[in-house]
N, C-alpha and C positions, 0 to 999 in steps of 0.2 A: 682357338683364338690366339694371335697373337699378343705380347703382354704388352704392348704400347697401344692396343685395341681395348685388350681389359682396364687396362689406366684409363683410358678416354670414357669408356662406358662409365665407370666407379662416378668419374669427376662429375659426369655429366646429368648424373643419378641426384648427386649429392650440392648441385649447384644450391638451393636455400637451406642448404644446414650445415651447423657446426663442424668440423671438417680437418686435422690433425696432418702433419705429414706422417704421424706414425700410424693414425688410423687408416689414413686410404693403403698404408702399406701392407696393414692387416688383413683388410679388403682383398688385398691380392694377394697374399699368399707368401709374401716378398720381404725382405729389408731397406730400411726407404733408403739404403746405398744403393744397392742394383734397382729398383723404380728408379731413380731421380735420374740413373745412369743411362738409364732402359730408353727413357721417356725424353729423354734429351738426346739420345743418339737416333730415336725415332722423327722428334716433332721439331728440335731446334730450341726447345723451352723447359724452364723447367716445370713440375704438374704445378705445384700452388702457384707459381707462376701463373699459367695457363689458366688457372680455376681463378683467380683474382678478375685477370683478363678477360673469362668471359661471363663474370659477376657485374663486373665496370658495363659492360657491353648490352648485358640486359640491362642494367640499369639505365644507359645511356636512352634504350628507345622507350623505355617506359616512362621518361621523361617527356620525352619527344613527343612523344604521344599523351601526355596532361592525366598521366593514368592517375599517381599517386601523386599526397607532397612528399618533398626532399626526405623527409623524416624516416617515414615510411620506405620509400626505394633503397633509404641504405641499411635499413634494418634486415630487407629483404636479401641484400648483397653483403650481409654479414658483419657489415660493420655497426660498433656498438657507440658511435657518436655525429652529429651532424659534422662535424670537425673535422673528423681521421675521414669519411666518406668524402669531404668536400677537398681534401689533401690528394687522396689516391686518385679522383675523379682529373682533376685539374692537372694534374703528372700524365695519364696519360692520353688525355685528351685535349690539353692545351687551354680548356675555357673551365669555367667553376660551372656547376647543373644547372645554379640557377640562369645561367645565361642562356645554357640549353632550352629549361625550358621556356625563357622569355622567346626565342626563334623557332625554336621545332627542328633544326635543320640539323639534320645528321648525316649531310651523304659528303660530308667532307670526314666526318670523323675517323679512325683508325680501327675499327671495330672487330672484335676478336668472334668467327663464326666458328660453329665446331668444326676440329679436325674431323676429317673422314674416316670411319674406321676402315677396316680388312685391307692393312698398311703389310702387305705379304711380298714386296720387293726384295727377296732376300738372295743372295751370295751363295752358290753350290759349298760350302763350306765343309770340310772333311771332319771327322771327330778330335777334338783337340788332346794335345798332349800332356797328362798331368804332368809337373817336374818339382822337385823339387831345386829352387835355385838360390845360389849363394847372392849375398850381399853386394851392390852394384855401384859406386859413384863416379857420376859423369860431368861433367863439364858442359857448360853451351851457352847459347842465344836461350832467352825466355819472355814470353808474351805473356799479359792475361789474360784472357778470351770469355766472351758469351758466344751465346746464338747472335750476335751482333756483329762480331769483331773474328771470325773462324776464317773468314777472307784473308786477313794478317800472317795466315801461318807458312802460306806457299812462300810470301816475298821473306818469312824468317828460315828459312831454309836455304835460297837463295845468299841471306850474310851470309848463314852459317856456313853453308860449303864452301865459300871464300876463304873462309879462316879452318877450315877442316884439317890440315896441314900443317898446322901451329903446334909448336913444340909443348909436349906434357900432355899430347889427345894418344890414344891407341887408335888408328887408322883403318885396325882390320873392320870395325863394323860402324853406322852410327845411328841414334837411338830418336826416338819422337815419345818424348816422355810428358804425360799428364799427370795435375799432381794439385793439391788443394783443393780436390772439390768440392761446392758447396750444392746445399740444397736447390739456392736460387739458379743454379746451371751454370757458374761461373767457374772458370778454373786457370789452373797455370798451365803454359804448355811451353815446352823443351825441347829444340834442336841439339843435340850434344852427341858427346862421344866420351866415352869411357876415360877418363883420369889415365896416365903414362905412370906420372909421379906422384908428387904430394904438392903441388902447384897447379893453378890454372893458369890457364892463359889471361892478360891483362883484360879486364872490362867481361869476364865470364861467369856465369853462374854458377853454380855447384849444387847437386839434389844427389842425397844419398837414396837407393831404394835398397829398403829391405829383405834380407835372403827370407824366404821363406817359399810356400806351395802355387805354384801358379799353373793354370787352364793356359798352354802353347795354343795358337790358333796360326796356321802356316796357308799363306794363299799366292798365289802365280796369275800376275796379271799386270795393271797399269795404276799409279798409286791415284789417282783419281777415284779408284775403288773403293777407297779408304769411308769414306762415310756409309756407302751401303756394307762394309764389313761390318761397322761396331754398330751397325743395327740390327745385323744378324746375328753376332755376338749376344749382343743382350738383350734381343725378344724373341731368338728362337734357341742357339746355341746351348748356351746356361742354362734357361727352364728346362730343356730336351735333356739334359746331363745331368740334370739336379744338385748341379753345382750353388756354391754359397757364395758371392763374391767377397770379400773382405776390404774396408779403408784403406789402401797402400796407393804409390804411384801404378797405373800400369804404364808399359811400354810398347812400340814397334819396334822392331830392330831390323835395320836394312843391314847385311853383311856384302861379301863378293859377288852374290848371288843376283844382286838390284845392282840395276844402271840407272846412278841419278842421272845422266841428261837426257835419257830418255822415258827415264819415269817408270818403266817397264824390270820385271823380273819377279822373282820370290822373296817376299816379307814377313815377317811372323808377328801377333801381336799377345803380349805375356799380360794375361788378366790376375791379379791374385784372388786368390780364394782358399776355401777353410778346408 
């Protein structure tokens, strides 16, 4: 079973009970760094994300439906107030329950159905390289990103190549660095290149990553590929190696080898791990 498969069953298990990110991490066997990693490079979301979402979602048609009152449905969906339920309900639904259940009408709402499991799309991917590598800082363009905002990172690569030629970058390679990850699936991501000097360039960022052990993963292809690699990375790769991942930035690094205009060539991506 793939582990973005295992995540879905756990959540799916566990929809009216108490429910931990460290516990479903336990459940699977994992660290809720590689889950949340796993689960977001699989689904787009993060898990308690998703398990919120389709808490909301049962609750939305058990409304709809005149099953229970308010009190009740959000007891059921885990929350321990009419309050905090009528808060989360209204965020992502747009109307309060009770207005719900005044109409019935739910086929406008945005409702979270299970993801499907046996999610087995996965990249010929070769055995990765342990390395150990030294201490990295780069310079660049930097975005925040959800499952929302991942669209934003083609046209930040776009500036960034424009300015890739700016004095104080090393030239020979440039880097697609992630970095702040959070549980809820949010993170930072980074266009850059490797530091020349001890200056950036004006209006650029700077993310040190730390030398230490990292899982090389080297693939030949179109960088459009890039999303089915890091779900092959962290729901079949990793688990297959029994690898640990570890809190750091990871990186891509495109060198000589990629033609950014055509998007085409060989990329590596450095996962850290223990």
């Amino acid at each position: 079973m793939a582990l973005v498969d295992k995540i879905i069953w756990q959540l799916e298990r566990h929809l009216k009970d108490p429910l931990t990110t460290q516990q479903l991490a336990d459940l699977c066997a994992i660290s809720p760094y590689h889950m949340n990693r796993a689960f977001r490079a699989g689904t787009g979301l993060a898990p308690m994300g998703y398990l919120r979402r389709r808490r909301l979602s049962i609750a939305a048609l058990a409304l709809a439906h005149g099953k229970d009152d308010i009190l009740s449905v959000a007891l059921d969906a885990q929350y321990a107030s009419h309050e905090a339920f009528t808060r989360a309900f209204t965020t992502m639904f747009g109307c309060p329950p009770r207005d719900l259940r005044r109409t019935n009408i739910i086929a406008t709402l945005p409702l979270q159905d299970p993801i499907p499991m046996q999610t087995n799309d996965f990249l010929d991917l070769a055995t990765p390289n342990i390395e150990e590598r030294p201490a990295l800082r780069v310079a660049g363009l930097s975005i925040s990103c959800s499952k929302d905002n991942n669209a934003d990172i083609t046209p930040l690569w776009v500036r960034f190549n424009e300015r890739f030629f700016e004095d104080g970058l090393d030239q020979s390679a440039a880097y697609g660095v992630s970095y702040n990850v959070t549980e809820e699936g949010t993170f930072d991501y980074m266009a850059a290149a490797q530091l020349s000097g001890d200056t950036a360039p004006k209006d650029m960022d700077v993310v040190d990553i730390p030398a230490g052990r990292y899982a090389v993963f080297e693939h030949s292809g179109h960088v459009s590929d890039m999303p089915k690699m890091f779900h092959t990375i962290w729901n079949k790769s990793i688990p297959e190696q029994g690898l640990t991942p570890r809190c750091a930035p990871e990186y891509e690094c495109y060198d000589k080898r990629f033609d950014p205009q055509s998007g085409r060539g060989t990329f590596t991506v450095a996962i850290p791990v223990d």
